[in-house]
C-alpha positions as CSV (number, residue, x, y, z in Angstrom):
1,X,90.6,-25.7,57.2
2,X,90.9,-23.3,60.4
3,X,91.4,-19.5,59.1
4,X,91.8,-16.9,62.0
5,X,90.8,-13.4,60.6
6,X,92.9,-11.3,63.2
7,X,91.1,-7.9,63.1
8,X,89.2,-5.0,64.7
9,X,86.2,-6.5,64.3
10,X,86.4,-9.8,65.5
11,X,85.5,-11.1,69.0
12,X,87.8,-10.8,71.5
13,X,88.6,-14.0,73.2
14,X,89.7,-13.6,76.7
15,X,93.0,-15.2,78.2
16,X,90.8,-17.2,81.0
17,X,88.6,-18.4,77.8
18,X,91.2,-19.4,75.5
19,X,91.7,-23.2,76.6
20,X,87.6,-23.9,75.9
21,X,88.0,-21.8,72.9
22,X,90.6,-24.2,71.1
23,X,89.0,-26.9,72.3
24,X,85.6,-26.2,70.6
25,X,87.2,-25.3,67.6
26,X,89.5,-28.8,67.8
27,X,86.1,-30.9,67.9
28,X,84.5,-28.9,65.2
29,X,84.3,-30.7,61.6
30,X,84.1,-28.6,58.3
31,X,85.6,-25.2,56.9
32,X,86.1,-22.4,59.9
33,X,86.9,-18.7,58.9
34,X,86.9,-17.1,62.5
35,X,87.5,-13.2,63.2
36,X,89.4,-12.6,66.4
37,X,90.8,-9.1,68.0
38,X,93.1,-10.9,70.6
39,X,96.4,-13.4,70.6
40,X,95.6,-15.8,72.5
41,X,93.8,-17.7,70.5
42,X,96.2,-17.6,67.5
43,X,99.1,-18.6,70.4
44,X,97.0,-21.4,71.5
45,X,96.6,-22.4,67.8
46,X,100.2,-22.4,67.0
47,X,100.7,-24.2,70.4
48,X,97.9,-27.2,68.9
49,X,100.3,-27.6,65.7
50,X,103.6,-27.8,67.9
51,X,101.8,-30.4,70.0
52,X,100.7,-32.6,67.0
53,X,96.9,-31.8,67.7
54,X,96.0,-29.9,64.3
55,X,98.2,-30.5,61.2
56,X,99.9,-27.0,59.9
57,X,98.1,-27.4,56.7
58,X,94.7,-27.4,58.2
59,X,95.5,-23.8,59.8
60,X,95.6,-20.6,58.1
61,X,96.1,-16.9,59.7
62,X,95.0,-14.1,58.1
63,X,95.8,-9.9,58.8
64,X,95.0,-7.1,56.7
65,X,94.2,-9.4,53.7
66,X,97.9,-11.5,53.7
67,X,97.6,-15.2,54.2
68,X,100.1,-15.7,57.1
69,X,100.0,-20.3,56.9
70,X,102.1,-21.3,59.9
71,X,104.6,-24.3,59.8
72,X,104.7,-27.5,62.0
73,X,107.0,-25.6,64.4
74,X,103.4,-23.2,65.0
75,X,106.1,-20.4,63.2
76,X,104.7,-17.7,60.9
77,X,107.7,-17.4,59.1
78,X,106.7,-14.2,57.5
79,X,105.2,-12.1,60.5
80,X,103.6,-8.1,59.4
81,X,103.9,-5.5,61.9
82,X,100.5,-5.4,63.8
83,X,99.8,-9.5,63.9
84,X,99.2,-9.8,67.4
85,X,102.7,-8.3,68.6
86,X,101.0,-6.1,71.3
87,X,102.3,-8.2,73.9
88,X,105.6,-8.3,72.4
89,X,105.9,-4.6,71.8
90,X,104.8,-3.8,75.6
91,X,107.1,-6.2,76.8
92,X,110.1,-4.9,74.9
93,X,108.9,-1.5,76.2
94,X,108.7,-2.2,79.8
95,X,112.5,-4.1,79.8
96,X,113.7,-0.7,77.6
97,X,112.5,1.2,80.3
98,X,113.7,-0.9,83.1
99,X,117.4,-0.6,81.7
100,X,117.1,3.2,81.6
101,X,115.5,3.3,85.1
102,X,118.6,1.1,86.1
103,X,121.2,2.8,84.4
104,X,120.2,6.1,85.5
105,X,120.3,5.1,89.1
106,X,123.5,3.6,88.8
107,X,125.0,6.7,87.1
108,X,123.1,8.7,89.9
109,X,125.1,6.6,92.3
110,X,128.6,6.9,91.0
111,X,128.0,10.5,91.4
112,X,127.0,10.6,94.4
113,X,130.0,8.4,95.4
114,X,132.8,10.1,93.7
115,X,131.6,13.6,94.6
């Protein structure tokens, strides 16, 4: 069994040392309780599962003391605020804040045109 302690403390895994990160983990035999501080390498996990490399059951993610066990889709199905949603959350920001830069310039250009 694979558990991935997402927390403060753990080591951060870069983005460009994801891929050998899975892989050592893949090749490893025996009981694994990792702490990580980043999402890649839980997305890389859940990516392993979709692509048949690690069963579901042999997984197990854990976040402020919740067992979060993903499905063979690599789906958390229940996922707590703070479980490596950074991403997410600055991505919804940035398109939130396009749409407003967007609509405010169109509203600045209809009244400049009908004025």
């Amino acid at each position: 069994m694979i558990t991935i302690e997402y927390c403060r403390e753990g080591d951060a895994i870069s983005d460009f040392a994801c891929n050998d990160w899975l892989e050592n983990i893949l090749n490893q035999e025996g009981d694994m309780h990792l702490q990580i501080s980043t999402s890649p390498p839980c997305n890389a996990l859940r990516l392993a599962i979709v692509q048949g490399r690690i069963p579901c059951e042999d997984v197990m993610f854990e976040f402020e003391g919740k067992e979060l066990p993903p499905n063979k889709y690599g789906a958390i199905m229940h996922w707590p605020d703070g479980f490596t949603d950074l991403d997410c959350t600055y991505s919804e920001q940035i398109l939130r804040g396009a749409i407003d830069m967007r609509q405010a310039e169109r509203a600045e250009r209809e009244t400049r045109q009908s004025g």
